[in-house]
SEGU-21198 format. One record per residue (C-alpha): residue number from 1; x, y, z; residue in one letter. Coordinates in steps of 0.02 Angstrom, whole numbers, plus 50000, padded with zeros to 5 digits. Layout:
N
  nr  east north    up rest
 NUM     X     Y     Z    A
...
This chain:
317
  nr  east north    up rest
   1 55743 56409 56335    X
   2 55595 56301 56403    X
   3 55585 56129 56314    X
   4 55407 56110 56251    X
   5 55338 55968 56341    X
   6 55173 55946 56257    X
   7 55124 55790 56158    X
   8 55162 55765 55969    X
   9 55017 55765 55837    X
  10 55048 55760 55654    X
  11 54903 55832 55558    X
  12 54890 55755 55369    X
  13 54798 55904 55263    X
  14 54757 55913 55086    X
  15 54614 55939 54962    X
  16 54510 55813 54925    X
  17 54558 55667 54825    X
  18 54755 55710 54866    X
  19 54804 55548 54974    X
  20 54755 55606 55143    X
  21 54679 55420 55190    X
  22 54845 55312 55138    X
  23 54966 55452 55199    X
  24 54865 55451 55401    X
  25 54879 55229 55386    X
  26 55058 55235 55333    X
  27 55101 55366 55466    X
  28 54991 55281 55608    X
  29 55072 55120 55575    X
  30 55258 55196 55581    X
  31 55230 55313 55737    X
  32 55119 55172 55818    X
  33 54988 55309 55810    X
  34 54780 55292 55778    X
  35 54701 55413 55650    X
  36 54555 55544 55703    X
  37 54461 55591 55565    X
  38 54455 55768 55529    X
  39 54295 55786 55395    X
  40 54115 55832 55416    X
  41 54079 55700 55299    X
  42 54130 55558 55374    X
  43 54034 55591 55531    X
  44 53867 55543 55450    X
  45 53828 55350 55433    X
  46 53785 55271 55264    X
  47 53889 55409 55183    X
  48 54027 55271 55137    X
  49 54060 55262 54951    X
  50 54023 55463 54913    X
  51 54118 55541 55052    X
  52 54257 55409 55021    X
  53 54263 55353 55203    X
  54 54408 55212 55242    X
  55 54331 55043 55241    X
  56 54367 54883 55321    X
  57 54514 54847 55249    X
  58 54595 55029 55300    X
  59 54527 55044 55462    X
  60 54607 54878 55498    X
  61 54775 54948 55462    X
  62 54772 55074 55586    X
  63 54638 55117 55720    X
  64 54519 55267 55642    X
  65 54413 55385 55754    X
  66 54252 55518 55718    X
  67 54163 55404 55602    X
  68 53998 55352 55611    X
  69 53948 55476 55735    X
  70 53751 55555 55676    X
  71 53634 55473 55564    X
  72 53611 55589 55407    X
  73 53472 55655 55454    X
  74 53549 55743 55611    X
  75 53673 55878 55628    X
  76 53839 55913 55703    X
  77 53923 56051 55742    X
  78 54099 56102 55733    X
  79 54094 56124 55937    X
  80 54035 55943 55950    X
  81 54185 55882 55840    X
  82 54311 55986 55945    X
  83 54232 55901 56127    X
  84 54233 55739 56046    X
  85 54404 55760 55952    X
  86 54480 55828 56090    X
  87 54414 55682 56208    X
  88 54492 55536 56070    X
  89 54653 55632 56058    X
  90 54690 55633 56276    X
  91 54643 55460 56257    X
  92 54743 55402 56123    X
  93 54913 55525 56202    X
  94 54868 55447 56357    X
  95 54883 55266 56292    X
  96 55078 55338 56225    X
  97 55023 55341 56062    X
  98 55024 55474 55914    X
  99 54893 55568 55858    X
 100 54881 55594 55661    X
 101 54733 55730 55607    X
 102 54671 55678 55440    X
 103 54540 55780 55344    X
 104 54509 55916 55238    X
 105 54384 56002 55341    X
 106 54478 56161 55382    X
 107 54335 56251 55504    X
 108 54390 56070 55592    X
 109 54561 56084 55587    X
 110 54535 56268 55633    X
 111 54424 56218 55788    X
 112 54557 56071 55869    X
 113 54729 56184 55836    X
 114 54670 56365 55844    X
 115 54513 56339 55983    X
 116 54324 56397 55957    X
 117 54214 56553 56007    X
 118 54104 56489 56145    X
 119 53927 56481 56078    X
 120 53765 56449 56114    X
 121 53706 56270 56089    X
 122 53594 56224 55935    X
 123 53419 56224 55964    X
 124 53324 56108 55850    X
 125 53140 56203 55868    X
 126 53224 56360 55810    X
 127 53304 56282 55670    X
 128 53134 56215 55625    X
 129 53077 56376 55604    X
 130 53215 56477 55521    X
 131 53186 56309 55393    X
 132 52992 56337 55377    X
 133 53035 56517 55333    X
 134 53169 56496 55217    X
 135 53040 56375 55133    X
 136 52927 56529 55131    X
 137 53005 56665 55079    X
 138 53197 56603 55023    X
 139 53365 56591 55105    X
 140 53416 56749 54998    X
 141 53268 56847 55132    X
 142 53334 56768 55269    X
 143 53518 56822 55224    X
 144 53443 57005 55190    X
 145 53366 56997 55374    X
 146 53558 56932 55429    X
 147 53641 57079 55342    X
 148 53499 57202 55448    X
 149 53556 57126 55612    X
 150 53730 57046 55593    X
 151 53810 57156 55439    X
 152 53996 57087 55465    X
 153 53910 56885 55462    X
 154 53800 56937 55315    X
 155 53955 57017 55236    X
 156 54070 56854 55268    X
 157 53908 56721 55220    X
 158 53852 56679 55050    X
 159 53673 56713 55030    X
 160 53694 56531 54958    X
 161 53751 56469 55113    X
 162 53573 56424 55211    X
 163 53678 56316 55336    X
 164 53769 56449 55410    X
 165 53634 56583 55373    X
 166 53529 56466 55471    X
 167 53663 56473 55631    X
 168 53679 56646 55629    X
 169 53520 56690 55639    X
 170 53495 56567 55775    X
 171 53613 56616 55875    X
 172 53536 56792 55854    X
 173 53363 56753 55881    X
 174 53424 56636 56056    X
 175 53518 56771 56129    X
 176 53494 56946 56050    X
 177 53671 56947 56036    X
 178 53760 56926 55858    X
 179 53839 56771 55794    X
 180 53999 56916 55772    X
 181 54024 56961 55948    X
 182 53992 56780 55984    X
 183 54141 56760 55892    X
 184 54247 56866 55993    X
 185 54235 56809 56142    X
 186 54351 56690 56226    X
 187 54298 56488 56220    X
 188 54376 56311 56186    X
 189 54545 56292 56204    X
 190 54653 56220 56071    X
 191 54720 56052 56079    X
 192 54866 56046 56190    X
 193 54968 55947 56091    X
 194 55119 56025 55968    X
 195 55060 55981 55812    X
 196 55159 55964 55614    X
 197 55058 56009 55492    X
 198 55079 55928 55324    X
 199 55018 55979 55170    X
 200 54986 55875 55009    X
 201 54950 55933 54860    X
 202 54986 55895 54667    X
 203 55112 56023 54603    X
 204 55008 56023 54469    X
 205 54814 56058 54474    X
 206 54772 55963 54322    X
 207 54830 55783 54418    X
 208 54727 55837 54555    X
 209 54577 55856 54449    X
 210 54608 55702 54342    X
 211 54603 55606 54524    X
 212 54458 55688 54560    X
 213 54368 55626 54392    X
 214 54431 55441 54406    X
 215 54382 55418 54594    X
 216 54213 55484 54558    X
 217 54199 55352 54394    X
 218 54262 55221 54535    X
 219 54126 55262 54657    X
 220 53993 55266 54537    X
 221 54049 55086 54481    X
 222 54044 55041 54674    X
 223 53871 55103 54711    X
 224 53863 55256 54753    X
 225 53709 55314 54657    X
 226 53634 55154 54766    X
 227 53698 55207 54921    X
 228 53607 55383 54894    X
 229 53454 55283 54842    X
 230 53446 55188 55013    X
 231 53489 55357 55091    X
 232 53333 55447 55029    X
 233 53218 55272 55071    X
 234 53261 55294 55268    X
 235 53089 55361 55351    X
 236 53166 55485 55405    X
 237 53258 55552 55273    X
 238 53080 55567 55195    X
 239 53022 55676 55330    X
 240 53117 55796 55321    X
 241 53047 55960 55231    X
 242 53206 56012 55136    X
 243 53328 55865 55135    X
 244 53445 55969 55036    X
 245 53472 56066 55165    X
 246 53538 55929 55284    X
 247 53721 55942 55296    X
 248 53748 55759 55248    X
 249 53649 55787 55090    X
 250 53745 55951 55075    X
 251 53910 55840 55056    X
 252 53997 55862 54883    X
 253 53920 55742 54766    X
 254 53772 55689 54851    X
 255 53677 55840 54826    X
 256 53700 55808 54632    X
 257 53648 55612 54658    X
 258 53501 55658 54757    X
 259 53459 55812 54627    X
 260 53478 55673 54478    X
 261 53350 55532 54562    X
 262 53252 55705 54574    X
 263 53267 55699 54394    X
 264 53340 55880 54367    X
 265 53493 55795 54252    X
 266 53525 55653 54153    X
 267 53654 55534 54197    X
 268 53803 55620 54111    X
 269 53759 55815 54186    X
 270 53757 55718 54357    X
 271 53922 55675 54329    X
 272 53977 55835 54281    X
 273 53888 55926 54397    X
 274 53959 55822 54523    X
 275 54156 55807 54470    X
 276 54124 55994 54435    X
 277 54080 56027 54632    X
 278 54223 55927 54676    X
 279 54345 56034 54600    X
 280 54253 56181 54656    X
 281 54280 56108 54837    X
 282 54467 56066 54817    X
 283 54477 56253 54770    X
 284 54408 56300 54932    X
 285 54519 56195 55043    X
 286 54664 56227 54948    X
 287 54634 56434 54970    X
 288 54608 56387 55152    X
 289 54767 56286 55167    X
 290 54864 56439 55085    X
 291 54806 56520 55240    X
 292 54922 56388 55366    X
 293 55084 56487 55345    X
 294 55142 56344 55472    X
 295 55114 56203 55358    X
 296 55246 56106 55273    X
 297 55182 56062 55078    X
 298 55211 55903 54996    X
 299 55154 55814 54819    X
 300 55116 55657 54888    X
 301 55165 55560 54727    X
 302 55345 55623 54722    X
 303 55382 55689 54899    X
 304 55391 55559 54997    X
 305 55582 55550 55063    X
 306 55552 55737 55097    X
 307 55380 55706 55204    X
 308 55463 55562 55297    X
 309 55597 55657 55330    X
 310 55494 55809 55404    X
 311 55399 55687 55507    X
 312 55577 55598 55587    X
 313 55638 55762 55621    X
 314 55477 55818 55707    X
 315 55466 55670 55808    X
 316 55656 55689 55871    X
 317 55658 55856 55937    X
């Protein structure tokens, strides 16, 4: 039997709020690896406090990669993040270190280890417009116009969901071809690195959720209503038609800030709202994650000879 040659990775998955962060520094510094951020958060600068991005003191215990990449008033795709990712990761494997994936962004995740469709690149004027006619007659019309010409996209998109409604019918309206059959073809390669996935997640769902409530309470008491403040004084934040619809402002929890210094809420249905759509995004990843039949699971508060274990005997084969 062929031995398999190719690099190691380890990729550190989870729901938000799990442990993902301190897992990817203790595992960087005992593999003498560097950390490559996985999360369509972190991308976008001054999203610091809200998206929970490492700060100084992390990043200084390990390297960290993919932060900091677009202002928030920009967009990035998940093509982008696989060129870039995939450009960090040669470098770092070719400097003999280790890899560790951290995130909880699983169309990432999905784009580095499984590969992407090739598409076509995002065009900014046509965005423009697909935004001035959502304005006008509703992202629910738009979807209805998806379902006429891409059924199987409508069918898989939320008519909720005006970023990727947006996409699809761009791709559509660049090429005359489907975002679907897009999605068929052959495109980027995965990483060609052999990769351990690890998993962590409470056992139970109710510790998850009761980290999810204190670590929003600690970000409010660090700023973070602030930090969307100065977000929504940059020029041009202001000129754009629908912030909301930015991805950055799309982020869980600032859409709720930015809705609240709308004044839609008082201060204590902002913080539900917000701890709410947290949870309702942990549900999502962790529904994804179910999906990585691969994976290795681990409660990161109890598991940890187990997870060190999985690692060693990863790393020895």
């Amino acid at each position: 039997m062929a031995v398999d040659q190719r690099p190691l990775a380890i990729a550190v998955m989870g729901p938000t709020a799990s442990g993902k962060t301190a897992t990817a520094i203790r595992l960087a510094q005992e593999l003498d690896g560097e950390i490559v951020s996985v999360d369509s958060a972190l991308v976008y600068r001054g999203l610091d406090i809200g998206s929970a991005k490492p700060d100084a003191a992390e990043r200084a215990q390990a390297p960290h990669h993919l932060l900091d990449l677009r202002d928030p008033w920009q967009t990035y795709s998940a093509a982008e993040f696989a060129a870039d990712a995939g450009r960090v990761v040669a470098d770092i494997v070719a400097r003999g270190k280790t890899p560790i994936l951290a995130g909880g962004t699983g169309l990432y995740f999905r784009a580095l280890l499984q590969g992407l469709s090739p598409m076509p690149e995002a065009d900014p004027a046509m965005r423009e417009v697909l935004s001035a006619e959502a304005a006008e007659r509703s992202w629910a019309a738009l979807h209805a116009e998806l379902a006429r010409v891409d059924p199987a996209a409508a069918a898989r998109i939320h008519a909720t969901d005006p970023q990727r409604i947006q996409r699809a019918l761009e791709v559509y309206r660049l090429t005359g071809t489907p975002i679907t059959e897009w999605q068929r073809r052959p495109g980027v390669a995965p990483l060609p690195v052999r990769t351990l996935k690890l998993i962590l997640a409470p056992r139970d769902r109710a510790v998850l959720h009761q980290r999810i409530e204190a670590r929003f309470d600690v970000m409010l008491g660090q700023g973070f209503l602030d930090e969307v403040r100065a977000l929504r004084a940059l020029p041009q934040m202001a000129a754009v038609p629908a912030p909301l619809d930015l991805p950055a402002v799309r982020a869980v929890g600032y859409r709720q800030a930015w809705e609240f210094l709308d004044g839609q809420s008082d201060a204590a249905r902002f913080r539900d709202k917000a701890i709410f759509a947290t949870r309702q995004l942990a549900k999502r990843q962790l529904t994804w994650l179910r999906g990585e039949l691969d994976a290795r699971w681990f409660d990161p508060h109890i598991d940890h000879e187990r997870l060190s274990g999985a690692v060693s005997t990863f790393v020895a084969r």
